[in-house]
Structure formats: C-alpha cells, structure tokens
DRENTOR-314937 format. One record per residue: residue in one letter; x, y, z of N, C-alpha, C in turn. Coordinates in pm, whole numbers. Example, Ala and Ser with C-alpha at 12.3 -4.5 7.8 and 13.67 -1.06 7.14 Angstrom:
// residues 2
+----+--------+--------+--------+--------+--------+--------+--------+--------+--------+
: aa :    n_x :    n_y :    n_z :   ca_x :   ca_y :   ca_z :    c_x :    c_y :    c_z :
+----+--------+--------+--------+--------+--------+--------+--------+--------+--------+
:  a :   1319 :   -569 :    780 :   1230 :   -450 :    780 :   1320 :   -330 :    780 :
:  s :   1285 :   -225 :    708 :   1367 :   -106 :    714 :   1290 :      3 :    787 :
+----+--------+--------+--------+--------+--------+--------+--------+--------+--------+
END
This chain:
// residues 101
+----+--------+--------+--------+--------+--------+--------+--------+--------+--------+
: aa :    n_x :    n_y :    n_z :   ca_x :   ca_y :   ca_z :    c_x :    c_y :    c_z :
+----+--------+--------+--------+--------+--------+--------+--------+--------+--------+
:  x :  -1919 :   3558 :   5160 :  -1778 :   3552 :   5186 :  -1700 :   3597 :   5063 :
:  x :  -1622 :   3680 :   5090 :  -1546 :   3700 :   4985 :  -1395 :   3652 :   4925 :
:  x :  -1330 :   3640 :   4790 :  -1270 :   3549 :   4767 :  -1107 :   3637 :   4801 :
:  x :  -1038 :   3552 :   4868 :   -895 :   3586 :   4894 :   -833 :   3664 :   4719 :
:  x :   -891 :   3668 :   4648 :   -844 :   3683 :   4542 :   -882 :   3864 :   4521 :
:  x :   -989 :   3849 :   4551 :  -1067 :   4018 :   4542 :  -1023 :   4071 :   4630 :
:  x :   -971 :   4051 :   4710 :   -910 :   4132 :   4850 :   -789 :   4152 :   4807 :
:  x :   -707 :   4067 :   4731 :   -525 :   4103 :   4683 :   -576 :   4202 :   4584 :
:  x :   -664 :   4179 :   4476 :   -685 :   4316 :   4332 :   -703 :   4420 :   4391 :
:  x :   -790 :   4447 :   4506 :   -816 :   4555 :   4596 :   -684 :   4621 :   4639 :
:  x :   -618 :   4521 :   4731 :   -501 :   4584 :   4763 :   -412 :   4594 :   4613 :
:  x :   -380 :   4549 :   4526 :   -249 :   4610 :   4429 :   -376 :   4702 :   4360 :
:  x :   -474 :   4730 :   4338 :   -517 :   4819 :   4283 :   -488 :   4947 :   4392 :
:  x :   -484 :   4983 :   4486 :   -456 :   5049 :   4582 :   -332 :   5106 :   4609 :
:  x :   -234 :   5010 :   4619 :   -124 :   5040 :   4586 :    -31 :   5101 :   4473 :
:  x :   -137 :   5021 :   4366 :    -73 :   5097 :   4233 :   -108 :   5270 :   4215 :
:  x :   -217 :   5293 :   4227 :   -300 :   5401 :   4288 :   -148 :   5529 :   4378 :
:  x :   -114 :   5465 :   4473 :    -18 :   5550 :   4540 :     93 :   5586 :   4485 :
:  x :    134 :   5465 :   4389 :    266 :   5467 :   4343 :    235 :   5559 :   4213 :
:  x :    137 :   5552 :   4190 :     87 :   5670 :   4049 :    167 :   5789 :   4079 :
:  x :     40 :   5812 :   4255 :     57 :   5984 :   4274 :    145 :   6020 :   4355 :
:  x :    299 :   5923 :   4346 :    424 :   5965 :   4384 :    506 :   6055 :   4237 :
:  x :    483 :   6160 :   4166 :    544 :   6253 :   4115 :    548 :   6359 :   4083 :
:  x :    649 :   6450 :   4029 :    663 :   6591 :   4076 :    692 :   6652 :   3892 :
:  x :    682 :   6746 :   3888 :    750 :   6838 :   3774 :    806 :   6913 :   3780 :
:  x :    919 :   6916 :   3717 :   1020 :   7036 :   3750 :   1037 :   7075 :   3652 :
:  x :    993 :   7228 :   3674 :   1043 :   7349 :   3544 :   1160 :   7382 :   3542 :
:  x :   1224 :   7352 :   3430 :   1409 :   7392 :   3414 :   1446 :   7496 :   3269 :
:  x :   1529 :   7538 :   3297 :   1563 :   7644 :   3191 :   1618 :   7567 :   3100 :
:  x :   1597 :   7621 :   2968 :   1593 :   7503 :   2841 :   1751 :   7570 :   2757 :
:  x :   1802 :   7531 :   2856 :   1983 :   7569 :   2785 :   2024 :   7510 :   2674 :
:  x :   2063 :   7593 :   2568 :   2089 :   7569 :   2412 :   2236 :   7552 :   2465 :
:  x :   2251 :   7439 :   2394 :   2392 :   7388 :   2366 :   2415 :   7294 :   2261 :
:  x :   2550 :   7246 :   2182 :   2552 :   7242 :   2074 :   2535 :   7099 :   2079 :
:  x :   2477 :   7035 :   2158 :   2420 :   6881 :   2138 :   2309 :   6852 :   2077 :
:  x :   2227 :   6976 :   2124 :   2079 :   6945 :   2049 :   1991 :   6902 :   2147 :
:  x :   1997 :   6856 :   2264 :   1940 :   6794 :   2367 :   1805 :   6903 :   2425 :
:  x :   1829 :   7043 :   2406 :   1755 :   7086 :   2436 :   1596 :   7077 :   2368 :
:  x :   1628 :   7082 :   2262 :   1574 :   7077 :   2148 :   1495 :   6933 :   2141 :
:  x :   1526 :   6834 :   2220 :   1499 :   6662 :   2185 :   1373 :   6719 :   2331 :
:  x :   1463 :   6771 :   2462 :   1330 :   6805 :   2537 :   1244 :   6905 :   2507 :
:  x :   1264 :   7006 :   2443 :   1137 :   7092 :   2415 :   1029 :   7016 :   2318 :
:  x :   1092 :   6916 :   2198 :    975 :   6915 :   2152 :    922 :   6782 :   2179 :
:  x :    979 :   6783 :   2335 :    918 :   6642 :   2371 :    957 :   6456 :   2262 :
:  x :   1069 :   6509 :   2197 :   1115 :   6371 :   2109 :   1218 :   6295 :   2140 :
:  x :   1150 :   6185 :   2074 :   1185 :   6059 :   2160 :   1377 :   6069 :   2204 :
:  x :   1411 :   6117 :   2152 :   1566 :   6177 :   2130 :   1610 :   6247 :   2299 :
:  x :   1499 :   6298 :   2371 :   1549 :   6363 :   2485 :   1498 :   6331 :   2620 :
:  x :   1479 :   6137 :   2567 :   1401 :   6016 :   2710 :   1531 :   6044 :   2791 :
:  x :   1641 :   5999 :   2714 :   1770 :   5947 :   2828 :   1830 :   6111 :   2911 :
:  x :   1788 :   6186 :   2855 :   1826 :   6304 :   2882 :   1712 :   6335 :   3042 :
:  x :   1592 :   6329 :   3017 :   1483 :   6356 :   3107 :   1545 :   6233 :   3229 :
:  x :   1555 :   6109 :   3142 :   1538 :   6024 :   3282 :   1703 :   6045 :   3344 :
:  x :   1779 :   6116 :   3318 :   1892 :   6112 :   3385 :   1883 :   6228 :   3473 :
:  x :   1758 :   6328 :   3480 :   1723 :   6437 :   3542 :   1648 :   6406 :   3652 :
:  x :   1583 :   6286 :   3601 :   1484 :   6235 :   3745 :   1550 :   6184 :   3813 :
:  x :   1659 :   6073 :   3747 :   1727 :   5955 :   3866 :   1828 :   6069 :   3963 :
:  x :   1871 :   6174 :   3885 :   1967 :   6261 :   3982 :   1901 :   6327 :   4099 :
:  x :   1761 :   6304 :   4089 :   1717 :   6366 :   4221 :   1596 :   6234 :   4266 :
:  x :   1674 :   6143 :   4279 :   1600 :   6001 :   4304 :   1451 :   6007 :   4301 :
:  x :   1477 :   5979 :   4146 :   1304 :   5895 :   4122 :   1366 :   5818 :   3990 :
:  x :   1253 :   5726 :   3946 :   1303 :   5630 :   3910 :   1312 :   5624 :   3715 :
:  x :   1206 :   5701 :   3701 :   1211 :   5768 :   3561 :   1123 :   5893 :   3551 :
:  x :   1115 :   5960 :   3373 :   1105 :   6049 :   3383 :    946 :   5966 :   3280 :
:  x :    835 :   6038 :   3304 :    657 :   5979 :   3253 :    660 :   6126 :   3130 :
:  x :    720 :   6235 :   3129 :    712 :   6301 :   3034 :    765 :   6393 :   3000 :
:  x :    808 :   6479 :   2920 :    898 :   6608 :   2914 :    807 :   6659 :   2785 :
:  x :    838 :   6835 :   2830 :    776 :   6929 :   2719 :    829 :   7074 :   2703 :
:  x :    807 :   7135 :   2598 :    819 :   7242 :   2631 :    764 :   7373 :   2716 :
:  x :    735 :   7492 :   2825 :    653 :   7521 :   2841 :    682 :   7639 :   2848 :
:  x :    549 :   7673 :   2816 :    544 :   7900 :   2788 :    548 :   7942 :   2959 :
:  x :    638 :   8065 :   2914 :    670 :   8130 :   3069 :    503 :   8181 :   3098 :
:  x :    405 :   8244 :   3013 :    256 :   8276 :   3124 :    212 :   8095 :   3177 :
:  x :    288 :   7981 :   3170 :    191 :   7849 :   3217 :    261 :   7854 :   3384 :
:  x :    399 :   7901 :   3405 :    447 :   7925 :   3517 :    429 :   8007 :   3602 :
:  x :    375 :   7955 :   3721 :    327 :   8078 :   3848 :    464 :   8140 :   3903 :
:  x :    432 :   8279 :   3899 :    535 :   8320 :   3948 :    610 :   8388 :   3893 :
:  x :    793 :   8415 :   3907 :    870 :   8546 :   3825 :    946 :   8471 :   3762 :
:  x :    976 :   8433 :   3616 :   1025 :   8370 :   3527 :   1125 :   8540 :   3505 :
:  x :   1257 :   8506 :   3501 :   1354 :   8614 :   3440 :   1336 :   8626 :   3276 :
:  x :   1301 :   8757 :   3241 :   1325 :   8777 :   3078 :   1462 :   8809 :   2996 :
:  x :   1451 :   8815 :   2926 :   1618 :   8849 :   2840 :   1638 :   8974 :   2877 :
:  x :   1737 :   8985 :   2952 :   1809 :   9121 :   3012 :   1794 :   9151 :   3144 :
:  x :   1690 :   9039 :   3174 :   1619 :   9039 :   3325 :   1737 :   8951 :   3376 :
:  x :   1879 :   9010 :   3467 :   1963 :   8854 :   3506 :   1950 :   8774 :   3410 :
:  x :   1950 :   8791 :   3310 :   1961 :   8641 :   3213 :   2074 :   8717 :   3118 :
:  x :   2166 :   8631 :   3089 :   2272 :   8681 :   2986 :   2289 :   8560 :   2876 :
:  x :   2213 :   8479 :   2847 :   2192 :   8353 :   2717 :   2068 :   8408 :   2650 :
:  x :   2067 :   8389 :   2484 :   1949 :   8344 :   2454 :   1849 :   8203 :   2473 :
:  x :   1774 :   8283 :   2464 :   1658 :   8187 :   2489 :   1606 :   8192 :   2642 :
:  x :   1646 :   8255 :   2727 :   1555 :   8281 :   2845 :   1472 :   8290 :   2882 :
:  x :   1374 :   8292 :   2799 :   1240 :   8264 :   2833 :   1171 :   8086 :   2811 :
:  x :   1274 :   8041 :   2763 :   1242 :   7886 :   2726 :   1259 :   7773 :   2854 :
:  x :   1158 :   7720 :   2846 :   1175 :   7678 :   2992 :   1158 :   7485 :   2946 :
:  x :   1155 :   7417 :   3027 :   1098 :   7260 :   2997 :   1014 :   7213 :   3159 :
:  x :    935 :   7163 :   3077 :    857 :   7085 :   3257 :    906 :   6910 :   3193 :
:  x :    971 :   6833 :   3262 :   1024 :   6733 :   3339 :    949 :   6679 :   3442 :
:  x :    825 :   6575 :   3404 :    727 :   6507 :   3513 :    826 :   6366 :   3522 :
:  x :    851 :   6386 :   3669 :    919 :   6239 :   3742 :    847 :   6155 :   3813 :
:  x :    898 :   6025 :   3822 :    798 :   5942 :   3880 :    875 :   5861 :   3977 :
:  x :    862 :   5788 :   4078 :    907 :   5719 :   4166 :    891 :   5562 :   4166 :
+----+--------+--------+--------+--------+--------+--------+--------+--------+--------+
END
C-alpha cells in the first residue's frame, strides 16, 4: 500500500514539471537609448531584471527566468541588417527575453 504522502510528491512533482515548461523567448531588437537599459539586457546584468520582467508581465506571464544578448546567425530566419529597413545603429543587436508563467 502506498503512503497518501508519495502520491501528493508525485502529483506536485508533476505539476511543478508543467509549470516549468510553460515558457517562451522572445527575440527583440536591442534599442539604444540614453537610459542604458539596453545595455543592462544585453549583458544580461542584474540592472535589466525590472526591465525584462516588465516585458514578460506585458504579454502575461509572470516573470522574466533570463535575458541575454544574442548574435543575429543564433536566429532562424531574416534578421534586417544596417541599411536593410533599419535606419538606427545597432541593428543587428538583438536580446532573447525567456518568460515564464
């Protein structure tokens, strides 16, 4: 017989499990502006948490598990280059933003 106790760890181990692999990453263009914020998310410091998690809660999730900088060959697909439709520097600078629920 097994104990009512191993059957609840089972289930919140299970559950926790789902609630893990509720999140997404979103690649965003890493816009220089004179706050510095960009800069707090590219190099991933601690300086650009409130910045990330105000990116996740705006598209409802509940925080943000990591921010980085990332090279346009890590992105599938057509990233615009400088002169490509892009009229800012730094166009090729991108950030991945992992959200969590």
């Amino acid at each position: 017989m097994r104990s009512p106790s191993a059957l609840l760890a089972c289930v919140l181990l299970l559950a926790t499990s789902a609630a893990r692999a509720d999140s997404r990453v979103f690649i965003i263009a890493n816009q220089a502006d004179s706050y510095g914020i960009d800069q707090c998310l590219a190099r991933g410091e601690k300086c650009g948490a409130h910045a990330a998690r105000s990116y996740c809660q705006s598209r409802d999730f509940a925080q943000a598990s990591a921010y980085r900088r990332v090279e346009p060959d890590e992105i599938t697909g057509s990233v615009p280059t400088a002169g490509e439709s892009c009229n800012h520097a730094g166009c090729s600078e991108y950030v991945a933003i992992t959200c969590q629920r």
